[in-house]
N, C-alpha and C positions, 0 to 999 in steps of 0.2 A: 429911373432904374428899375427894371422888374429884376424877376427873379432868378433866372437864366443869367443876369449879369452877377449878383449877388453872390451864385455858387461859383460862376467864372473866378471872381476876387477870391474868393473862400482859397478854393484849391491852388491859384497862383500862391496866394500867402502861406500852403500850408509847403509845397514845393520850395517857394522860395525858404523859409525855415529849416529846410528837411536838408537842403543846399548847404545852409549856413552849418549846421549842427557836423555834417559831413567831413567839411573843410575846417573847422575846427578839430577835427577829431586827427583828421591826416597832418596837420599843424601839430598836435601835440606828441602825434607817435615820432614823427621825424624830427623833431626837438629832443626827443630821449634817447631817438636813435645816434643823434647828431654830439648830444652829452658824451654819449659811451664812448663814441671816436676820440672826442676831444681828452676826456680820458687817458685814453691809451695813445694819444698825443702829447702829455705831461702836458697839458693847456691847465692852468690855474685859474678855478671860478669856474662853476657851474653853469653860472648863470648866462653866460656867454651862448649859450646852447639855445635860449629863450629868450631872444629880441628879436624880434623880425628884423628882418634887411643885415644887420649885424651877425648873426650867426654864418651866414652865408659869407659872410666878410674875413671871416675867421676861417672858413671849412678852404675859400680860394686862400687865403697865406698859407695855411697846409698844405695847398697842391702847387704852391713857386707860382703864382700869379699874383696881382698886385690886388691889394684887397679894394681900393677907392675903381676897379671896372667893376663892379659888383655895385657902388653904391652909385657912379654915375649911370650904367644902365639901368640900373633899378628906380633911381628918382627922375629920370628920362620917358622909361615908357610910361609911370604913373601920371608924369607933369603931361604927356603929350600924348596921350593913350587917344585924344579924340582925335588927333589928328591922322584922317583915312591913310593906311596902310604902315604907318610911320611905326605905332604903338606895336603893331607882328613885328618890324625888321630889330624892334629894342625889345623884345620877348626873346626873340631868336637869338637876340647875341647875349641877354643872359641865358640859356639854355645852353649855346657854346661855352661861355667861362664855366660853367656847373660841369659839363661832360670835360675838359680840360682838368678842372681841377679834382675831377674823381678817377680822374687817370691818373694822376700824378699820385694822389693819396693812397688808391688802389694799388700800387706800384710799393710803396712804403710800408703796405699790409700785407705784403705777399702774395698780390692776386695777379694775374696775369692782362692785358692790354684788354684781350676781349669781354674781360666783365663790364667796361663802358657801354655794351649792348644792352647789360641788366638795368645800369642806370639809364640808360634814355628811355626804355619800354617803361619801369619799375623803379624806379628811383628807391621808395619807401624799402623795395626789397632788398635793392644791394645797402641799401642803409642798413638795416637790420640783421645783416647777415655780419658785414663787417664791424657791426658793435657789437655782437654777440660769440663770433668764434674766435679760435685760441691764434690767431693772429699776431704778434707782436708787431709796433711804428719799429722801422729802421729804416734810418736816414742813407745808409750805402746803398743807394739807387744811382744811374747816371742822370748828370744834369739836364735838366728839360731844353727839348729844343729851341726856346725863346729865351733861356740865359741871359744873354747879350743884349736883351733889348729891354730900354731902361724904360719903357710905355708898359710891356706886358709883364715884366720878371716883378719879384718882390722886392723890395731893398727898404721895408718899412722897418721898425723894433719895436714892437706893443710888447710893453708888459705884461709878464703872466703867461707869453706865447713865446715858446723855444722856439731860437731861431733852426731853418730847415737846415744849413748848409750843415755836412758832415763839419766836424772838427778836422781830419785830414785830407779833406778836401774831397770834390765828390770823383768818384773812381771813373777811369778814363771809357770813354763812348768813343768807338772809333769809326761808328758810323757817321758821329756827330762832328767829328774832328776838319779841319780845315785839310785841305788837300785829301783828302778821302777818296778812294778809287776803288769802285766796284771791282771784285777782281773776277778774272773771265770765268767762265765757266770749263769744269774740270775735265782735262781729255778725256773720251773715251777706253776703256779698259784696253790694253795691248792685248790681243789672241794669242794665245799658247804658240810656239813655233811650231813648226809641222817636222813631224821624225823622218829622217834621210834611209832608218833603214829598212827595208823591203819587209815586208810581214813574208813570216817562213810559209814553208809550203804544208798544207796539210796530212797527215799521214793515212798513209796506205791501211785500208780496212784491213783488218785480222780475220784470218780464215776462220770460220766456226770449225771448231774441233765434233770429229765424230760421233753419232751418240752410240752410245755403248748398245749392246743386245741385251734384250732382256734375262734375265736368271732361269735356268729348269726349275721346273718346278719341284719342289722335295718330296719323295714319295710318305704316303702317313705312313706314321709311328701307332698306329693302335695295332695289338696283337690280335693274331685270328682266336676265336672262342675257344675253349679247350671241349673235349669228347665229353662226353655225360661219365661218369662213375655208375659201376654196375651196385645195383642191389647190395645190400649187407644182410638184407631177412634170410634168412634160410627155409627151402620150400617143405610145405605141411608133407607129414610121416603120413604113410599109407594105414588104414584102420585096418584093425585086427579082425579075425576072423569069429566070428560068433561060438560061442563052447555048449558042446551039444549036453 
């Protein structure tokens, strides 16, 4: 072994580590994330939140799926993970029961169908989000579409885990319901009838009225100057005659 190979180990081991530390870390936030739900699920025991393969056990009974397709897909693809392509198609269908059962739970937190986008991309984020906002669990949702089918629906009672079905039963789905009939699509708007009576006729232009003549002009008002005023001096006396 030289030493080219020595740093190859190094850094595998330090990668692999750095892997391990990772997915521990993503293990622990979505265990507390997965707590908070259970929580606001009246689920009793915390600890339920932190068993591997079991928490996930618990999160599908909350979403009306049967909790043991969690445990047989999950001890499936681990038992048979080597066998080529087998180990994807038992990933895949735990991946399906996870996005089914965060519909169903989604649905019970008052979020709408399309947040299952967030969990397939983000899981850890619609976790986080739905453990953290002002959300109330309520079970008046309609019954999921697998009801009926005693393979996929719930029909377990663990302890400590309210069961899902409403107590007045769950409120009626009529899209769900048996003899259900798309109904057509809604006619076209009726157009306004059309008016029978004739538009009047329009009216005759109005003559312009004459324009008036302009006004004479006003002759001024200023008065003419008046004359000058004569003198008031009186003219110098003739001088007197010298006295001999």
């Amino acid at each position: 072994m030289d030493y080219s190979d020595g740093t190859a180990l190094a850094a595998l081991a330090v990668v692999g580590f750095l892997t391990f530390l990772l997915g521990v870390a993503v293990y622990v936030v979505t265990a507390y994330f997965l707590m908070k739900i259970f929580d606001k699920a009246g689920v009793q025991g915390r600890w339920r939140a932190w068993v591997p393969i079991y928490n996930f056990m618990v999160f599908s009974k909350l979403g009306d799926l049967s909790p043991w397709l969690v445990l047989i897909a999950g001890g499936a693809a681990v038992v048979l993970f080597w066998v080529p392509g087998l180990g994807t198609i038992l990933g895949l269908a735990m991946h399906i029961i996870a996005l089914l059962a965060a519909w169903r739970v989604g649905l019970k937190l008052q979020k709408e169908a399309v947040w299952v986008i967030l969990y397939f991309f983000l899981s850890p984020v619609w976790l986080g989000i739905n453990a953290f906002d002002k959300s109330r669990w309520n079970l008046n949702v309609p019954a999921a579409p697998w009801a009926g089918n005693a393979f996929l629906s719930d029909t377990t009672t663990w302890a400590g885990i309210p069961s899902q079905a409403p107590a007045g039963g769950y409120p009626a789905n009529p899209v769900t319901a048996p003899g259900y009939v798309t109904p057509p699509p809604a006619a076209p708007a009726t157009p306004p009838a059309a008016s029978t009576t004739p538009p009047a006729a329009p009216a005759a232009p109005e003559t312009p009225a004459a324009p008036e003549p302009p006004a004479a002009p006003e002759p001024p008002t200023t008065e003419p100057p008046t004359a000058p005023e004569p003198p008031t001096t009186e003219p110098p006396t003739a001088p007197e005659p010298p006295r001999t």
